[in-house]
Structure formats: C-alpha cells, structure tokens
C-alpha positions as CSV (number, residue, x, y, z in Angstrom):
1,X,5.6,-15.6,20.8
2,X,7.6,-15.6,17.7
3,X,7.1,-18.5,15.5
4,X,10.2,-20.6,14.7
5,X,9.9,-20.0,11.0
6,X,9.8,-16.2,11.5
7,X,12.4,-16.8,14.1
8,X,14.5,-18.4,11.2
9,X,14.0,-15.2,8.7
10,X,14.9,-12.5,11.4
11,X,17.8,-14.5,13.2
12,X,20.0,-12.5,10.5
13,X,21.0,-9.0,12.3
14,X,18.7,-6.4,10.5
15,X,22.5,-4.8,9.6
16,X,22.8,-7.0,7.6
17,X,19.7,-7.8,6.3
18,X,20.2,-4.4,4.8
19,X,23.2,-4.5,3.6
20,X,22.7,-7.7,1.7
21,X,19.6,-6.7,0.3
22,X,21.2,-3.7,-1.3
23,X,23.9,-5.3,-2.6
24,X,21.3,-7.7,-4.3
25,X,19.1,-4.7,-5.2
26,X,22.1,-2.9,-6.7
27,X,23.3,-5.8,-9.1
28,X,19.8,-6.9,-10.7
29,X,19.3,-2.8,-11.4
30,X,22.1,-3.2,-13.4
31,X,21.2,-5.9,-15.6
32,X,22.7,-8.8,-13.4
33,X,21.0,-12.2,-13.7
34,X,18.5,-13.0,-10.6
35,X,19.9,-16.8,-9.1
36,X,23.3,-16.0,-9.6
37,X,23.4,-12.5,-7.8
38,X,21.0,-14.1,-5.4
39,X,23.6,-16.9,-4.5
40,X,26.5,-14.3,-4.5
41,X,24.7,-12.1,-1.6
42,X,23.9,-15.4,-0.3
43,X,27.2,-16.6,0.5
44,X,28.9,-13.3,1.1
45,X,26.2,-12.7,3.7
46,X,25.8,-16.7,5.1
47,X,22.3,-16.2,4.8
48,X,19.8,-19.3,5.5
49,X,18.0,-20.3,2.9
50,X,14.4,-18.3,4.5
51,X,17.1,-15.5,4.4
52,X,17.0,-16.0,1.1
53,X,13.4,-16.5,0.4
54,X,13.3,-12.9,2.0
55,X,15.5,-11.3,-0.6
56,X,13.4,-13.6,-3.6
57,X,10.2,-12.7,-3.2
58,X,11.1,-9.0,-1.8
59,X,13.7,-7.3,-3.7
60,X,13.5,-6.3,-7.4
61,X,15.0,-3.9,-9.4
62,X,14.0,-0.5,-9.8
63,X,13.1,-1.1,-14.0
64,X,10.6,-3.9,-12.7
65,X,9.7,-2.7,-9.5
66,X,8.0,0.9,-11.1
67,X,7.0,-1.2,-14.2
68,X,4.6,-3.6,-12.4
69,X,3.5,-0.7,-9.6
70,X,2.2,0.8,-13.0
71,X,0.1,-2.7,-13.6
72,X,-1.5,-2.6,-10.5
73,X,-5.2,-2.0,-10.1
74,X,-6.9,-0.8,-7.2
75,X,-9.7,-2.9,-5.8
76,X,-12.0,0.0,-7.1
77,X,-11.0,-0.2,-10.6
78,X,-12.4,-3.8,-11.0
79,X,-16.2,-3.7,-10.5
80,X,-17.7,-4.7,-13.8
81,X,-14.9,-6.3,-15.4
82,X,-13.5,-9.9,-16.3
83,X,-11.0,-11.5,-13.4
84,X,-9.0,-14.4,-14.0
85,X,-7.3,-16.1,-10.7
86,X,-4.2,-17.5,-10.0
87,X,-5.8,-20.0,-7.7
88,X,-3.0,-21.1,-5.7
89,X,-1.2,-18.2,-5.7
90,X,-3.9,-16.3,-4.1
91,X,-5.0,-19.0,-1.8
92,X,-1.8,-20.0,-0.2
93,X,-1.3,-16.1,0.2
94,X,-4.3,-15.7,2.1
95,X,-3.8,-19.2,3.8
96,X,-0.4,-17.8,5.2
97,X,-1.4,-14.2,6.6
98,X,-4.3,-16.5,8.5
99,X,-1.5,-18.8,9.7
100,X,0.8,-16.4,11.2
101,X,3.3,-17.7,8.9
102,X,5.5,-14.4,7.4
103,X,4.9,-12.3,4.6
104,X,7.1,-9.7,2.8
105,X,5.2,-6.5,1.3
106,X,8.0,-6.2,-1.6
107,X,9.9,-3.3,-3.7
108,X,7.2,-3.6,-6.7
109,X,4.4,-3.5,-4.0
110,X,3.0,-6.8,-4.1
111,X,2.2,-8.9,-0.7
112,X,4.0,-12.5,-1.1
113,X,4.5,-15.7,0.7
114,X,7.9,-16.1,2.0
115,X,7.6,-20.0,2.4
116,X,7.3,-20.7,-1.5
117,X,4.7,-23.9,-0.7
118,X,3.0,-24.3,-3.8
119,X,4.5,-27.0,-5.1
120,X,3.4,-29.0,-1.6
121,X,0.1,-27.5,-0.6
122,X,-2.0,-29.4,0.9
123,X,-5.3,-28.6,2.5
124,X,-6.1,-27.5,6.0
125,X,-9.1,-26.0,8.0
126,X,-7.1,-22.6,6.7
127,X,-7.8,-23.5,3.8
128,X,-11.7,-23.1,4.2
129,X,-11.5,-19.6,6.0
130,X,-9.3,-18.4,3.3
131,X,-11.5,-19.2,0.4
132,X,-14.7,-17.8,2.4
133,X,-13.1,-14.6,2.8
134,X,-11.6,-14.5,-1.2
135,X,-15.1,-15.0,-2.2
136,X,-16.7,-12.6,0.2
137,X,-14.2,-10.4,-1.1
138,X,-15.1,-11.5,-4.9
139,X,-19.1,-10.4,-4.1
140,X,-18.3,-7.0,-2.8
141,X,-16.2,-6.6,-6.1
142,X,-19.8,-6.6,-8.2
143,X,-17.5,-8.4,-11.3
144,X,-18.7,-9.3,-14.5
145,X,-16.6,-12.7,-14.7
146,X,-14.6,-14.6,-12.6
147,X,-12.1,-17.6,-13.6
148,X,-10.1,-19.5,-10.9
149,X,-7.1,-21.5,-12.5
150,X,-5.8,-24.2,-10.1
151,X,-2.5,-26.2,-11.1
152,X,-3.7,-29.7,-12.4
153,X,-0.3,-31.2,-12.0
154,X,-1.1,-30.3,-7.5
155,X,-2.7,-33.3,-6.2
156,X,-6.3,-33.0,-5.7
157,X,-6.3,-29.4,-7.4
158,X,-9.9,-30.8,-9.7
159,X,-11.7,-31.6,-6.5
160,X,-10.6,-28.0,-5.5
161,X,-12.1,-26.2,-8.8
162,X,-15.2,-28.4,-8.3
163,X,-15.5,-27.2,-5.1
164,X,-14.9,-23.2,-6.0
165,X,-17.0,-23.9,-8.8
166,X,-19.9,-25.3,-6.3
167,X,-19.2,-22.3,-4.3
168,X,-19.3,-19.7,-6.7
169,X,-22.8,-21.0,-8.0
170,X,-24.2,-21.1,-4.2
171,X,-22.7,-17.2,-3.7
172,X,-24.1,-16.1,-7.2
173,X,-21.0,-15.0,-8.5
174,X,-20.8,-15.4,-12.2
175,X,-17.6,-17.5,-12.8
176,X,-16.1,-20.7,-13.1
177,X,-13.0,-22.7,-12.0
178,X,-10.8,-25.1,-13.5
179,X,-7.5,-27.2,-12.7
180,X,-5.4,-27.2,-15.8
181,X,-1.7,-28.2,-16.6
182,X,-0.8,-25.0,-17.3
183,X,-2.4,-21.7,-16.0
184,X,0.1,-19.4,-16.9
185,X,-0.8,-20.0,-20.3
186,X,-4.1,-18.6,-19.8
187,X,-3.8,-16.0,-17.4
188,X,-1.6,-14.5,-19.9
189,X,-3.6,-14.2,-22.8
190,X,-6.5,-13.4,-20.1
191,X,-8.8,-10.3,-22.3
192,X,-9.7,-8.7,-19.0
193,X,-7.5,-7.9,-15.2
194,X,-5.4,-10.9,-13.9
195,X,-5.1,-11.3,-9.8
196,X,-1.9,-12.5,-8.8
197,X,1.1,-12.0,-7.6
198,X,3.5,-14.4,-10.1
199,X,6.4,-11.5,-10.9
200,X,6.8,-13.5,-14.6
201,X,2.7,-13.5,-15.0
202,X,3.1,-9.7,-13.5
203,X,5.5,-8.8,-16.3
204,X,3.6,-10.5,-19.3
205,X,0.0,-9.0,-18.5
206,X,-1.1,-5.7,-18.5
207,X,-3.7,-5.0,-15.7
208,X,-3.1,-6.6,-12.2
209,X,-5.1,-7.1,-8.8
210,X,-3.4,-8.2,-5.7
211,X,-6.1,-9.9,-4.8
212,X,-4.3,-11.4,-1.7
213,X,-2.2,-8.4,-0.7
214,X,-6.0,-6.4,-0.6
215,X,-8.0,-9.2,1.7
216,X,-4.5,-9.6,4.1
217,X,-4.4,-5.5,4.5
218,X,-8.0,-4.9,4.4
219,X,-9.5,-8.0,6.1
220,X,-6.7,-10.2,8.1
221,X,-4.2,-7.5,8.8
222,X,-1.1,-10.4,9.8
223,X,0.7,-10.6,12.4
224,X,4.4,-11.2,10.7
225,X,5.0,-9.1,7.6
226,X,8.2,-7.7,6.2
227,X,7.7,-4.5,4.8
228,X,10.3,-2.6,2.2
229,X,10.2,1.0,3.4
230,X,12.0,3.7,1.6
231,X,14.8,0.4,1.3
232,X,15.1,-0.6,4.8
233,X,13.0,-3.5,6.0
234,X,11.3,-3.2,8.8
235,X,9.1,-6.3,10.7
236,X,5.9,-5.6,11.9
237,X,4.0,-8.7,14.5
C-alpha cells in the first residue's frame, strides 16, 4: 500500500506534475530567483506544499544541474583519499530510503529526501540500520580519512559523533566525528572529496560523493523514488 505521505506527493495528476515542473525548470535556466519562481508554479499549479518539496529538491537549472554532475565522484574514485561527511544529510537520506518514506533522484543527479527533516530529526531503530550500512559502506571504500560533521545546534547531535566516533574505532576505520555549530564551514574548505548532497555545499566544493544516493541504489534499492527521466518524472515503488 501506498504510504499517505507518498500519497500526498503523487495526488497531483502526473500532467501536471509536468507541466509545472517545466515551467519552474524553464524560469531558474534563465536566471530567475529559486523561492519566488517556486511560489509562482506553486500557486499557478495549487500544488501542496510535498508538491512543492518535489519540485525543491528535484528540479534545477540546466547551468547547475551539468555543473555539479561534473563534481560527482564515482564510488571508485575515492579509495585512498580524505572524506569529510555531511552527517545528517547523509544519515536522514539513508534513514528515509529504509523507511519507505519518498525520494526524488533529481536533474543534477543527486538522490534527496523529499521530507526536508533535518531540522527535527530525532532518532529511531532506523537510525541504527542506517549508520551500520554507511559504515559498512565506509570499509569497503579502503579511505585514507574519514570526518563525520553532525549539526551541534540538533539536539543530542554530540552523543551522536561520540557514538560514530566509538564506532569508527571498533570498525577500524581511520576517522573521527564531531558535532559543531557550523559544518558547512568546514566541509567547504575540506582539502580532500566531500559526501553530501547540500546543492549550496555542492556548488562551493570541488569533488563530491553521494554517499547516500550510492548505499540507497546499491544496497537498499527503495521502494518510493521519483526519478527525472529525460524531464518527465516518473515513480517507481
């Protein structure tokens, strides 16, 4: 059975699903600011605000869609090298291809969250599965560094790192993991590849892993995911 929240997102016919995500597409590749062209198609289309979600964390412009395809690094690219992690980015990824909850595999090819939870995660009994199969995915890797950054500001995000940090030692993966106020600030000026899938920490770096995107297509394969094909959206379950 369809969950309600994917219920929610699909309610829209796939008409105009289309056509509104073209018409968004078609302003931000010509220079149009994001929110504003967002709440235009918004209200010319009635879409909920999952509707919207869809069209946030799926559509892009062309300019920034080819520009961060260029960024991404395959999985076998990264053996040897330094990986700094956008903990809860990567986590509540994972956490909601286990869940069932929907994804969207967007224009720039990135695998996102549609739900947008960060600011309220809490933890769950998903929470433990997904960060087993991160760092089983971490080992087969063979990296020469690892750095988890979790969100201080998220409550309880330092007994998190402590625990990654435990959990790294026991898996003897060489890394560490911190909660700090700011992670952007470091995955930025991170000297090595940066896992994530953050569009403005996309844009500002220069070597990218979709870290989540691989373990969901590779290891969890979901059961509600939006996928842009050739500019149509199609739903897979």
């Amino acid at each position: 059975m369809r969950s309600a929240k994917t219920a929610t997102v699909t309610s829209l016919s796939e008409d105009n699903i289309q056509a509104a995500a073209r018409d968004f597409r078609f302003f931000l590749s010509r220079g149009y600011p994001r929110k504003p062209c967002l709440d235009l198609v918004g209200n010319r289309y009635q879409l909920t605000s999952d509707q919207k979600n869809l069209l946030h964390r799926g559509v892009f412009s062309e300019k920034d869609s080819r520009s961060r395809k260029k960024k991404k690094i395959p999985s076998g690219r990264i053996s040897g090298g330094d990986l700094a992690i956008d903990g809860y980015n990567i986590l509540i990824t994972v956490e909601t291809g286990l869940s069932g909850r929907p994804l969207v595999l967007a224009d720039d090819g990135f695998i996102r969250d549609i739900s947008g939870l960060s600011g309220s995660f809490r933890r769950t009994e998903t929470t433990d599965k997904a960060l087993t199969l991160i760092l089983d995915e971490l080992k087969r890797c063979k990296l020469k560094r690892i750095l988890f950054l979790f969100d201080a500001p998220i409550s309880k995000s330092g007994e998190l790192a402590e625990e990654v940090r435990r959990r790294l030692n026991e898996a003897c993966l060489p890394g560490d993991a911190q909660a700090v106020k700011v992670p952007e600030h470091i995955l930025v000026g991170f000297p090595g590849i940066i896992a994530t899938s953050d569009t403005a920490v996309i844009d500002a770096s220069e070597k990218v892993f979709d870290l989540a995107g691989h373990i969901l297509k590779t290891r969890v394969k979901p059961k509600s995911m939006f996928r842009w094909v050739r500019r149509k959206i199609s739903f897979s379950r």
